[in-house]
C-alpha positions in Angstrom: 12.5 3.1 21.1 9.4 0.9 20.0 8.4 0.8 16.6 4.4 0.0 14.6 5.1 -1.0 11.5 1.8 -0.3 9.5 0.6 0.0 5.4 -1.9 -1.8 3.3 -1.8 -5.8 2.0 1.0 -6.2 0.1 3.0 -3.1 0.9 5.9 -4.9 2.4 5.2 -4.8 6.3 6.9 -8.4 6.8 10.0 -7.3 4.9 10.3 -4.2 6.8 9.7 -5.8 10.1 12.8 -8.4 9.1 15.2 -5.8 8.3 13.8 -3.7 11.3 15.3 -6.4 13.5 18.6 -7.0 11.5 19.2 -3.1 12.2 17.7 -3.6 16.3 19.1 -6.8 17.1 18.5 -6.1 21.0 14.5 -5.4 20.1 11.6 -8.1 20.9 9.6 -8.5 17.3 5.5 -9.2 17.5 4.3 -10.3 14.3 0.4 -11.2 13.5 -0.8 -14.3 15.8 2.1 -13.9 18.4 1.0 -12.9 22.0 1.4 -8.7 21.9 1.0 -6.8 25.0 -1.6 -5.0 22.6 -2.8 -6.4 19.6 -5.2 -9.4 19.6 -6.1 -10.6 16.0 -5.5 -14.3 15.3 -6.0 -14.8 18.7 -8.7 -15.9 20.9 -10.0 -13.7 24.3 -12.1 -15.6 26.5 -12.3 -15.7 30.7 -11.0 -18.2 32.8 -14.4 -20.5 32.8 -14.4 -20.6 29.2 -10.9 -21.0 29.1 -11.2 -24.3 30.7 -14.3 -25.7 29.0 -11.9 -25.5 25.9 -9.4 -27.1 27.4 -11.7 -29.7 28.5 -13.0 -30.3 24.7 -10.0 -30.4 23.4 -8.0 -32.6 26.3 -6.0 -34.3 23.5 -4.0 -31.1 22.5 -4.7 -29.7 26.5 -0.6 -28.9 26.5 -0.6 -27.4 23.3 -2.9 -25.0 24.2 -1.6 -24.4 27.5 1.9 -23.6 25.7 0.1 -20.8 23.4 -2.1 -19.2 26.6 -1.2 -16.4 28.4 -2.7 -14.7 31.3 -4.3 -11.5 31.6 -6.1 -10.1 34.8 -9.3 -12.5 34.5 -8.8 -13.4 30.3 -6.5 -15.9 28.8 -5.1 -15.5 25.5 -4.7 -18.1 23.0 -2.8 -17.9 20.0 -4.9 -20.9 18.4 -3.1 -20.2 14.8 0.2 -21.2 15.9 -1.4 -25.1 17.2 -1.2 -26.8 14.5 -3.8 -30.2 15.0 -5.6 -32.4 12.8 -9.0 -32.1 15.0 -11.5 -31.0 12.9 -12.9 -27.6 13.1 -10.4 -26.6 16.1 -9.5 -23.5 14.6 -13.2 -22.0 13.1 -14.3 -23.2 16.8 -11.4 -20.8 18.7 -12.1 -17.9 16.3 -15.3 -17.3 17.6 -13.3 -15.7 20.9 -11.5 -13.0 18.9 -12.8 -9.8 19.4 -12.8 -9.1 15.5 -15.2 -9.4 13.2 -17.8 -7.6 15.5 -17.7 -10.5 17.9 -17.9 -7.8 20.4 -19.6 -4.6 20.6 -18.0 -1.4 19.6 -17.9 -0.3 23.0 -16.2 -3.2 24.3 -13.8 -3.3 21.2 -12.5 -0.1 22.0 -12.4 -0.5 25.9 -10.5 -3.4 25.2 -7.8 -2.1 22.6 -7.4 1.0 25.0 -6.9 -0.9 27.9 -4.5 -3.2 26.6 -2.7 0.0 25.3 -2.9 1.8 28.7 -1.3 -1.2 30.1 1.8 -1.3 28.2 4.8 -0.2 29.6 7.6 -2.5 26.7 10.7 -1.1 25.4 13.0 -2.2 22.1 9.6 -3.8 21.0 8.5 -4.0 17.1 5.1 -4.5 16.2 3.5 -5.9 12.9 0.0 -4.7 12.4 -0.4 -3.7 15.8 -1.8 0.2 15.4 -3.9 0.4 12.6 -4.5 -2.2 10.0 -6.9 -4.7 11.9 -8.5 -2.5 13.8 -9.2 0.1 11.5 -10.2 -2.5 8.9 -12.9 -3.8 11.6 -14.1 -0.4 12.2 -14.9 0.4 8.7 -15.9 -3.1 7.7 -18.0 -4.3 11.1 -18.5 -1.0 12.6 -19.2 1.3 9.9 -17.8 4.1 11.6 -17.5 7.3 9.9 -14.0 8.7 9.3 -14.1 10.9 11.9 -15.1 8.4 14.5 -12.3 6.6 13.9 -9.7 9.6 13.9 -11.5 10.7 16.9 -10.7 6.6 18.7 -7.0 7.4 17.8 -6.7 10.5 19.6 -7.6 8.5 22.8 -4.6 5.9 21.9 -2.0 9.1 21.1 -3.1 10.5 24.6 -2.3 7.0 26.1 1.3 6.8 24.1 2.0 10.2 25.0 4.9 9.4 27.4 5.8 6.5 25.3 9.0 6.2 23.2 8.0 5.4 19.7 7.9 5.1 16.0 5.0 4.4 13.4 6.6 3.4 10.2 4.2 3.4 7.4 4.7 1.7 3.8 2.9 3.7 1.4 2.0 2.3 -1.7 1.1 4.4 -4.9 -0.2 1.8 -7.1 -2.6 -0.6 -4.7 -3.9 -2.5 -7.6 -0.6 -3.7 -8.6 0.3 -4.6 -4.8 -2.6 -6.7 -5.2 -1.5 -8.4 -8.4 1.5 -9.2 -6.8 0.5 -10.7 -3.9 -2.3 -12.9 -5.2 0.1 -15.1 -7.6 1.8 -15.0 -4.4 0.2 -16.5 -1.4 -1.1 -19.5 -3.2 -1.4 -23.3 -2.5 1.0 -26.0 -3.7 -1.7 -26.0 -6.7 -1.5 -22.6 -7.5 -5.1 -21.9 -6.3 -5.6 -17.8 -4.9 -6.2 -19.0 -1.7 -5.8 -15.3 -0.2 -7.3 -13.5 -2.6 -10.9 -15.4 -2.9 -10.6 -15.1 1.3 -10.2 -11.3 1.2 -13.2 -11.3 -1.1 -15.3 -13.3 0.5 -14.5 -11.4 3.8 -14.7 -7.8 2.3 -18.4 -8.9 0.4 -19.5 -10.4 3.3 -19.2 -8.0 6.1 -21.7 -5.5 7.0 -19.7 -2.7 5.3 -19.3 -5.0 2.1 -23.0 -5.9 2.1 -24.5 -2.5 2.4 -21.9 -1.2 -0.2 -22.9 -3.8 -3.0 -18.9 -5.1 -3.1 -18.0 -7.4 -5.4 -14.7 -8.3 -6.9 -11.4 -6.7 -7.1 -12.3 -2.9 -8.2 -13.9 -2.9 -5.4 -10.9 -4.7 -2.9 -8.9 -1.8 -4.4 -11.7 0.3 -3.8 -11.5 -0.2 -0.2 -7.6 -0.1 0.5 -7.3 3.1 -1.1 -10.2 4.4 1.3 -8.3 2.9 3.9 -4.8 4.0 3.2 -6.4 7.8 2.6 -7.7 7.3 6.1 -4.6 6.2 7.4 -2.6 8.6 6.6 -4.9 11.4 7.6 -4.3 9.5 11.4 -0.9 9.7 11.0 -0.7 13.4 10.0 -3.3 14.9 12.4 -3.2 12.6 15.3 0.8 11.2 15.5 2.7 13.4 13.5 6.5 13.7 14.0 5.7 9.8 15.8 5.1 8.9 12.2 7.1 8.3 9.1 6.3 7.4 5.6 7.8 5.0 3.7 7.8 4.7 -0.1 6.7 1.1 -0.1 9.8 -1.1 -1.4 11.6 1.9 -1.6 13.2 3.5 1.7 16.8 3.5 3.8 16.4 2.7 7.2 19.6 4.7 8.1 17.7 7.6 6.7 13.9 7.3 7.5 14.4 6.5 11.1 16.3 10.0 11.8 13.4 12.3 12.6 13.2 15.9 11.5 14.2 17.6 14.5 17.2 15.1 14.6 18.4 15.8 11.5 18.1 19.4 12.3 20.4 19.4 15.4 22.1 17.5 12.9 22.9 19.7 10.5 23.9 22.6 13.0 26.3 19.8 15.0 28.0 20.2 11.5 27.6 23.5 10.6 27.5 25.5 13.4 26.8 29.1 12.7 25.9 28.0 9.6 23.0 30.6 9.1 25.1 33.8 10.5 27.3 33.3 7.2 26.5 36.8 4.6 26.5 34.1 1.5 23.9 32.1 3.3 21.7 34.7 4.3 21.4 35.5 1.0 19.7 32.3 0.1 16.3 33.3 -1.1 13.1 32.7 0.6 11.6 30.8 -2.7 14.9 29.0 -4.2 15.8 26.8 -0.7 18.8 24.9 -0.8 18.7 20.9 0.1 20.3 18.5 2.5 20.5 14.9 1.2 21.7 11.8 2.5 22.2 7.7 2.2 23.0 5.0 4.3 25.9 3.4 3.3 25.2 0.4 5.2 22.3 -0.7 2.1 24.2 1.5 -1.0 23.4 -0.3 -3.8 26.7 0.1 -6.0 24.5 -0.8 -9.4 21.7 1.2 -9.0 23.5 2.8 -11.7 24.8 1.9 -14.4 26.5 3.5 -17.5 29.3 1.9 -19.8 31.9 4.4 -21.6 34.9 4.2 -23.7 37.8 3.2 -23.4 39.1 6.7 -23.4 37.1 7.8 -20.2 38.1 6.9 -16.9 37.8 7.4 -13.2 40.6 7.8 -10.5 42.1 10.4 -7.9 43.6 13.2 -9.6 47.4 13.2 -8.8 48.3 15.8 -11.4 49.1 19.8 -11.6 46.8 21.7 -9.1 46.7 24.7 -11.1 44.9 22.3 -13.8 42.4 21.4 -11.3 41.1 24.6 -10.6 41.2 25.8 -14.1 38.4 22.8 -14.5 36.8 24.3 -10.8 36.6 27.6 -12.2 34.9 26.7 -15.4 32.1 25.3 -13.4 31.9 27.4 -10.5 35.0 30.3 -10.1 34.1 31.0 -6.3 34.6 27.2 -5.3 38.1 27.6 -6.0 39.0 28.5 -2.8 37.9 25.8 -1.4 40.1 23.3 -2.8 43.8 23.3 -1.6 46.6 20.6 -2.7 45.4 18.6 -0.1 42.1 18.2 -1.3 41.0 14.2 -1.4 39.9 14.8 -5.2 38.4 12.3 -7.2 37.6 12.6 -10.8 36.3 11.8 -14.2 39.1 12.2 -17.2 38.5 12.3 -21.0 41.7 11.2 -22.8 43.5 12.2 -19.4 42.0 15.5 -19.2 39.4 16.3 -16.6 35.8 16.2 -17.2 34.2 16.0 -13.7 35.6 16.7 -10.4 34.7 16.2 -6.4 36.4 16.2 -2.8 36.1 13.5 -0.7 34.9 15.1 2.4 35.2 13.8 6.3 33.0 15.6 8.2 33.5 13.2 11.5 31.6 11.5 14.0 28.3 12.9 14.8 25.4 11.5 17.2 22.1 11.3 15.5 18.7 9.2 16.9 21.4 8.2 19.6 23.7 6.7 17.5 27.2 8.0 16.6 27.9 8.1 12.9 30.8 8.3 11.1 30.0 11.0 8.0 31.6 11.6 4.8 30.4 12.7 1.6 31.3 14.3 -2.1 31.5 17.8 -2.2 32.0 20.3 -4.7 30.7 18.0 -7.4 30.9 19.6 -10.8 31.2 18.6 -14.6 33.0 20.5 -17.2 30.0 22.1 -19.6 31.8 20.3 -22.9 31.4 17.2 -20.9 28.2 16.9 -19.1 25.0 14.7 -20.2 27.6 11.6 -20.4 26.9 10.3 -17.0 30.1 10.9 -16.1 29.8 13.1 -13.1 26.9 10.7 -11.5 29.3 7.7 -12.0 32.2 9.6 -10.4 30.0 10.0 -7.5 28.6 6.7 -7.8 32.7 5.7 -7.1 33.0 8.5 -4.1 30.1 6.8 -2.6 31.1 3.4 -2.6 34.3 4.6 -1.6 33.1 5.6 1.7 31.4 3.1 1.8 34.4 0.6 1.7 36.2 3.0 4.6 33.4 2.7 6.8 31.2 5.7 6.5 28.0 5.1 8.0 26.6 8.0 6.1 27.5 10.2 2.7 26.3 13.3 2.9 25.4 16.1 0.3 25.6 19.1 1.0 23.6 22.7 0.3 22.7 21.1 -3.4 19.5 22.3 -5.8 20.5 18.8 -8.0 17.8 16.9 -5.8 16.7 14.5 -8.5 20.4 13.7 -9.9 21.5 12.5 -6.9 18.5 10.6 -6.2 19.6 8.4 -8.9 22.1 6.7 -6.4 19.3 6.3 -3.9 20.0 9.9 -2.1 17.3 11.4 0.3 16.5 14.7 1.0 16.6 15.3 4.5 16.4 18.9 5.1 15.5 22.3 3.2 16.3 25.7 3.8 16.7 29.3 2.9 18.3 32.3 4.2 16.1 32.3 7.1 17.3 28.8 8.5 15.3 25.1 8.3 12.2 25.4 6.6 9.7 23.3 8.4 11.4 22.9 11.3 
């Protein structure tokens, strides 16, 4: 599988792409101004005779240069931001070649990127701003191309990537403005000095877009990512679809997100097989679906929750008199108590030694998912006592059930057929699936 990682400045793309690889340690990572197979900002494109008249005006860094070209039919490549020189005006002379910028024509812009994507043929490759960002930014900006236009190019590159196996990963953003904030006081010089943020100004009120728009200062930087993110996603919805998956920016589970629909799916009837020929599931109304939700134990954050209590409430496995157990069951719920037998894995929440909240500790064993075999456990039957709830006790019980699989080396924690979406959500849980009597909604 090959993966685009793709979002806005100052969504995250860098930190995903790290923790990407962490996850895929056999994958090949291009970041922006590494040679890619596809992707050509930050570097320069020129043919061979121009190729070496550079080298020839620039004889003192000649290997250098050599070491960051790569040949391509009758172009060379040359990542000129990675050759670091002291020669003046090296770097503003080699960006000239990049086909950014509306160096090129739009024609050739587009032959070019389509080319380069026709000739791919990688594997276990993750790209960093290879799909969208600069060249959608150069359409809009340098091209002025409508909307359409530019959904319209993209539907030429999903017809190339048809055959291909891959992933767009998209860091959504809600609030660009403060994404913005946040990265200006960050990429600064050693003085402090906005050194990114005045060159994305001067860039975006500059260009022909910029100019003919009457751009000028940061309402209208923001003004233009949120255009551009709207677009975005519009390319990912009606050109990629299930190839793409949106990220809450700073906020997503790799474990989770990677697993496609359709995966989770086959999934969920590896588990439950039959499920949807059961008379009590049937019975599931079209308009009150029933949710799947899980996490990824692997990045469970054990204080993303936090509540303190006294002295008198505690949490532990329940060792005592069954017939005490299910008395608290069947306050909750009466027809769950045939589900629990005395050898139950029970966990539980006690007020002065009596129970308050209660859950099994479920195994529901090894199942393959986005060609991976995962080990999958979960609370189940999770209910509070009604003189007891709105304490936080039942969300720290299963705040300790998760971390507890965790610690046995569950790969996932799994809850199932719940209508609590938001409670659990608390712990970082995701809902994966709907459904109603008629089976998977959305399929």
């Amino acid at each position: 599988m090959n993966y685009f990682i793709e979002g806005i400045q100052g969504a995250g793309k860098s930190t995903l792409v790290g923790k990407l690889s962490e996850m895929k340690p056999d994958h090949k990572v291009f970041r922006e101004g590494d040679y890619n197979p596809m992707e050509l900002a930050w570097c320069a494109y020129v043919r061979e005779e121009k190729y070496r008249e550079i080298l020839e005006k620039y004889a003192s860094i000649r290997s250098e240069i050599e070491e960051k070209s790569h040949a391509e039919d009758d172009h060379m490549v040359i990542c000129y931001t990675q050759i670091l020189t002291v020669i003046p005006g090296f770097h503003k002379d080699l960006e000239q070649y990049e086909i950014y910028n509306a160096r090129v024509g739009r024609e050739e812009f587009e032959n070019i990127i389509l080319s380069r994507y026709s000739n791919w043929d990688g594997e276990n490759q993750i790209f960093e701003c290879s799909l969208l960002q600069n060249i959608v930014e150069n359409q809009i900006l340098y091209f002025e191309m409508q909307d359409e236009e530019i959904i319209a190019f993209y539907k030429k590159i999903a017809d190339i990537l048809a055959q291909k196996q891959y992933q767009i990963l998209y860091l959504d953003t809600d609030d660009v403005a403060g994404s913005l904030e946040v990265i200006r006081k960050e990429r600064v010089d050693e003085k402090g000095n906005e050194i990114w943020y005045q060159m994305m100004l001067q860039f975006l009120e500059s260009c022909p877009y910029g100019k003919d728009h009457g751009f000028n200062g940061f309402d209208d930087l923001v003004a233009h990512l949120e255009h551009r993110k709207t677009l975005e996603k519009r390319i990912l919805n009606e050109v990629f679809g299930e190839h793409a998956v949106i990220l809450k920016s700073k906020d997503y589970d790799l474990a989770i997100d990677l697993i496609t629909k359709a995966q989770w799916a086959a999934l969920f009837n590896d588990i439950h097989p039959g499920y949807f020929e059961r008379d009590y599931v049937k019975r599931v109304a079209d308009d009150e679906p029933a949710s799947e939700m899980f996490l990824g134990l692997n990045g469970f954050d054990e204080h993303s929750y936090e509540k303190s209590f006294p002295e008198n409430i505690t949490f532990g496995y329940y060792n005592g008199d069954f017939k005490e157990l299910l008395t608290a069951v069947e306050k909750v719920i009466p027809h769950w108590v045939p589900l629990f037998s005395e050898k139950s894995r029970v966990y539980c929440g006690f007020v002065d030694g009596k129970i308050a909240s209660f859950c099994m500790i479920e195994n529901f064993g090894e199942h393959m998912a986005a060609r991976k075999k995962l080990k999958i456990g979960g609370p189940g039957c999770v209910g509070t006592v009604p003189e007891y709830r709105d304490r936080g006790i039942g969300l720290t019980m299963v705040k300790d059930v998760t971390k507890i699989l965790k610690d046995e080396g569950y790969d996932l924690s799994y809850i199932h057929y719940t209508y609590e979406t938001g409670w659990y959500a608390k712990l970082g849980y995701k809902v994966v699936l709907s459904w109603n009597g008629k089976g998977i909604i959305g399929k």
